[in-house]
C-alpha positions in Angstrom: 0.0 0.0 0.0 0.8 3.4 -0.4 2.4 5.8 2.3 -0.8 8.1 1.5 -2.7 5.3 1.4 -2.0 4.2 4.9 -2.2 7.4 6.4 -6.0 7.8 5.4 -6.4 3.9 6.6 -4.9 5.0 10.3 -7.2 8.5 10.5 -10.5 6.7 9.2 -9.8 4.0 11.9 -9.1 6.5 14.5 -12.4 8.4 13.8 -14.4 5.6 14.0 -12.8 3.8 16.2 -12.6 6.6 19.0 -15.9 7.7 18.8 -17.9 8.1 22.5 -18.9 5.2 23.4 -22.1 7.1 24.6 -23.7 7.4 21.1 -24.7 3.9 20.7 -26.8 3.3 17.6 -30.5 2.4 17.7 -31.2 -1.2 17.4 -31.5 -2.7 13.5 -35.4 -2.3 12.8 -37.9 0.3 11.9 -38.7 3.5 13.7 -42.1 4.7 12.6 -43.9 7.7 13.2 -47.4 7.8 12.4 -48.4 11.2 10.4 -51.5 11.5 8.7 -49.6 12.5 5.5 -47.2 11.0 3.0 -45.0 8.1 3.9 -41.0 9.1 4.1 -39.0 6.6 3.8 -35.8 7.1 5.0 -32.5 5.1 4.4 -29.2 5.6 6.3 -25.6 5.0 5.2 -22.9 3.5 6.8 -24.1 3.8 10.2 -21.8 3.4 13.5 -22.1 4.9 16.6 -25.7 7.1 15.9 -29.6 6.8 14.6 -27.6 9.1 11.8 -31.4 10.4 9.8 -33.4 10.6 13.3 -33.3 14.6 13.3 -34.6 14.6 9.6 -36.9 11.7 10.6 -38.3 13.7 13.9 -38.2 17.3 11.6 -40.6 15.7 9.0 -42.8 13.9 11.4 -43.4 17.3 13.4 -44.5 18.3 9.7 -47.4 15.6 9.6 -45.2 12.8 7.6 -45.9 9.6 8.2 -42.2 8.6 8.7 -40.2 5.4 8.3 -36.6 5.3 9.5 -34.7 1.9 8.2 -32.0 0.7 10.5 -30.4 -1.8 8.7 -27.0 -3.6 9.6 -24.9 -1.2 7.1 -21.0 -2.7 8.2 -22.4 -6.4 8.4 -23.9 -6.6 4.6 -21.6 -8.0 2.1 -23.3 -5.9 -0.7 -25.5 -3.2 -1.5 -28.1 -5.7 -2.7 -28.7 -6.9 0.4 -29.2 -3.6 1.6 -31.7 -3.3 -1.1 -34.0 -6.4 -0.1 -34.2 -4.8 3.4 -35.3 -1.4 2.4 -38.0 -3.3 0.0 -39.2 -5.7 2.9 -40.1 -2.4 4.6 -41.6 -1.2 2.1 -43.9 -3.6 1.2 -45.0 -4.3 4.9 -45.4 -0.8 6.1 -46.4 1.6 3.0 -49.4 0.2 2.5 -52.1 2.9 2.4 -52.8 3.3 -1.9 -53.6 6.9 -0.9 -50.0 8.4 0.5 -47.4 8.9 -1.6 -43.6 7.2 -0.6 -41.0 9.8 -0.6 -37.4 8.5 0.4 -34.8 10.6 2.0 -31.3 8.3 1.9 -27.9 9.7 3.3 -24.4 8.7 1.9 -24.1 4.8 0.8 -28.4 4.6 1.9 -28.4 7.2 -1.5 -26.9 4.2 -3.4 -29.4 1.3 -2.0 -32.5 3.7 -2.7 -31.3 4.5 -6.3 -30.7 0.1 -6.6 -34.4 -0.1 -4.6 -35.8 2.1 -7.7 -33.9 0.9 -10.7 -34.9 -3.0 -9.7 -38.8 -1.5 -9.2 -40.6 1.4 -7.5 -43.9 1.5 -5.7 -46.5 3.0 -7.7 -47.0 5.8 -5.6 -43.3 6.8 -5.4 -43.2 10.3 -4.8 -40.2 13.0 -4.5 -36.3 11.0 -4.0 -33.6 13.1 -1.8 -30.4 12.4 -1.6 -28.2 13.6 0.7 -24.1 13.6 0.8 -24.1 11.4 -2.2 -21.2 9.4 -3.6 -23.2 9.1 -7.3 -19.7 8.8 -8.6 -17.5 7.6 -5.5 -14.9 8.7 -3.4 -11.5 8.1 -3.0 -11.8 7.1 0.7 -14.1 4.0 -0.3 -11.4 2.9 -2.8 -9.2 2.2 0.4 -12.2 -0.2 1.7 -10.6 -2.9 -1.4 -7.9 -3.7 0.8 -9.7 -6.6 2.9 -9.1 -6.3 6.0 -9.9 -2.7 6.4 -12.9 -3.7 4.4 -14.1 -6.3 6.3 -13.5 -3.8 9.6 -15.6 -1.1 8.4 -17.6 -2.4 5.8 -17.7 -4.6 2.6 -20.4 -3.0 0.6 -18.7 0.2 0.7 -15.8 -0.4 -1.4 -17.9 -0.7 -4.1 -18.8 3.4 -4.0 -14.8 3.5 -4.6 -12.9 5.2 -7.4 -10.3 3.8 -10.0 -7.3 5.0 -11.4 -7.2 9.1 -11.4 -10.3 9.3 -9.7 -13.0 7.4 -12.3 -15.4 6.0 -10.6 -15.4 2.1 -10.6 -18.7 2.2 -12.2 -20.2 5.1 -13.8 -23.9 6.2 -12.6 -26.7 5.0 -14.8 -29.4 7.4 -15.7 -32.4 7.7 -12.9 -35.4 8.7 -14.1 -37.2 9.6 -10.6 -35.4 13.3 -10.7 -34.0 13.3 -7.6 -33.2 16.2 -5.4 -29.5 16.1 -4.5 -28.0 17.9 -1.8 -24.0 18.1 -1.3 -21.8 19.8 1.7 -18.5 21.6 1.3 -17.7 21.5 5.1 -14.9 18.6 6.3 -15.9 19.0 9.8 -14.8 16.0 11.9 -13.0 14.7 9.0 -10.7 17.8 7.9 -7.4 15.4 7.4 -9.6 13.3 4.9 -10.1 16.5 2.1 -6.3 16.6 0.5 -7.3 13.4 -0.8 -10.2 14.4 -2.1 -10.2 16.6 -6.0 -12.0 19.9 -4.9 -14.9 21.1 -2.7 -16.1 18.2 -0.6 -17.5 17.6 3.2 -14.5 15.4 4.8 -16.0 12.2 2.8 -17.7 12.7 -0.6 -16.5 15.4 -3.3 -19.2 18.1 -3.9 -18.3 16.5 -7.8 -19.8 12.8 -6.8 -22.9 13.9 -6.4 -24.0 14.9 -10.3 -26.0 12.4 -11.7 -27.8 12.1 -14.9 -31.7 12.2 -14.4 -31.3 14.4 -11.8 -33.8 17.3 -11.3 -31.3 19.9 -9.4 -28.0 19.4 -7.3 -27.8 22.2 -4.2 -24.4 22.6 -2.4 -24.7 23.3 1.6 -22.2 24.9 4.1 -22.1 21.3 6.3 -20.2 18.3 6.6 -21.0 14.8 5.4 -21.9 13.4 9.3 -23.7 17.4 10.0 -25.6 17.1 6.8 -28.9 15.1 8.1 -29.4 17.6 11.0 -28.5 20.8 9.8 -31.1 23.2 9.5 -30.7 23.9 5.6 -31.0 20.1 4.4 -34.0 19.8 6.6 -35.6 22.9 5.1 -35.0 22.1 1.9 -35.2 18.4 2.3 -39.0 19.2 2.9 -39.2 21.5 0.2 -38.2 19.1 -2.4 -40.8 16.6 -0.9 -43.6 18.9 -1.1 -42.8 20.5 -4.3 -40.3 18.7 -6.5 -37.8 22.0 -6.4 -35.8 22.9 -4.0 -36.2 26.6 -2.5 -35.9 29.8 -4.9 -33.7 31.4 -2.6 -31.2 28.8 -1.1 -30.4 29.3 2.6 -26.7 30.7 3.4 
C-alpha cells in the first residue's frame, strides 16, 4: 500500500474507532412515526455509533409525515443488494395505504441502495427522492475499503462506491429517471485530514463533484459536513421542500 494510502487507513480507523462510546446506535429495525400525510421513507448510510437520519426523521414527522426510519446492519452486509432487499421488505410491509405517496430521504451509501431499490422496481406511488451527501460517482476514501481487511472492519459494501485510477469512478452512474433532489456539503468538519485526498470542494467524505447524476432534477451545495448534513437546518428545510414540491427553494439558505 501506499504511504498516502496508509495514512488515510490510520485516521478513518481513529475516527471511527474513537468515537464516544455514549452514542450507541439504535437497534437494527424500523422507527415509525405515524403522520397522517405521506409516507417518508428514510434510508441511512454506513451507520456506526448514531440513529444518523433521526433529526430529519423527527423534523418531518413534526411536519405531519408519516415517517419510516430503516435501521439496517450497514457494516455487516456483504453488498449493497442486500441492503436493497431490506429497504424493499419495509416497504412492502409498512407503506401500504394506496392513498399516500412514498417519498425516500437516503444519506451517503443509503443514496446508493434507494437509487438500486428504484432501478430494480418502485412502488406506484413513489413520490419526491432526496439524496443527501451522495457518492453518485464515488470517493477516493471508499477505494481504500478494497484492501480486505480494512474492508471487512468497516464495511464490505462500501468499497464498491470507490474510485479507479485518477479518480474514475469504478462504475459510472446510470441514468435515474425519478429526478432526484440532491443535496451536497463543502464543510470537512470531523474529517478535515480526509479533504487533500479528495479533488476539490467536498465535506470530509464525498466530493461536492460525486454527487452529479444524470436524471437528476437539481443538485444544491450546503455549508455542512458529510456526518452534520442530516441535522443541519438547511437540508431539513430544503429536504422538505423538495418533498412537497419537487424544487428545491428559490432562494437557497446561506
Amino acid at each position: 500500500m501506499s504511504p498516502r494510502r496508509i495514512v488515510v487507513f490510520a485516521a478513518l480507523l481513529f475516527c471511527l474507532l474513537a468515537a464516544p462510546a455514549r452514542s450507541i446506535a439504535a437497534p437494527y429495525g424500523v422507527e415509525e412515526s405515524g403522520g397522517a400525510g405521506d409516507y417518508v421513507v428514510l434510508v441511512h448510510g454506513l451507520d456506526w455509533f448514531r440513529d444518523t437520519l433521526k433529526p430529519t426523521a423527527d423534523f418531518l414527522n413534526r411536519q405531519g409525515f408519516h415517517t419510516i426510519n430503516v435501521r439496517y446492519p450497514s457494516r455487516k452486509i456483504a453488498c449493497t443488494s442486500e441492503a436493497v432487499e431490506w429497504v424493499g421488505k419495509v416497504v412492502a410491509r409498512r407503506c401500504t395505504d394506496p392513498r399516500r405517496r412514498i417519498h425516500f430521504v437516503a444519506h451517503s451509501m443509503g443514496t446508493v441502495v434507494v437509487r438500486e431499490y428504484l432501478a430494480k422496481g418502485r412502488p406506484g406511488q413513489l413520490g419526491h427522492v432526496v439524496l443527501l451527501a451522495a457518492p453518485n460517482r464515488g470517493t477516493p476514501l471508499a477505494s481504500s475499503l478494497r484492501w480486505k481487511p480494512l474492508g471487512r472492519i468497516i464495511c464490505p459494501a462500501a468499497s464498491g462506491l470507490g474510485c479507479g485510477k485518477k479518480g474514475a469512478p469504478l462504475t459510472e452512474p446510470v441514468a435515474v429517471d425519478f429526478a432526484p433532489g440532491i443535496l451536497m456539503g463543502n464543510r470537512a468538519g470531523w474529517f478535515p485530514y480526509f479533504s487533500p485526498f479528495l479533488p476539490g470542494p467536498d465535506d470530509g467524505v464525498v466530493p461536492v463533484s460525486s454527487g452529479q447524476l444524470p436524471g437528476m432534477a437539481e443538485m444544491r451545495v450546503l455549508p455542512t459536513s458529510h456526518t452534520g448534513m442530516p441535522r443541519n437546518a438547511g437540508t431539513l428545510s430544503e429536504t422538505l421542500s423538495f418533498i412537497r414540491t419537487g424544487r428545491f427553494s428559490p432562494e437557497p439558505l446561506r
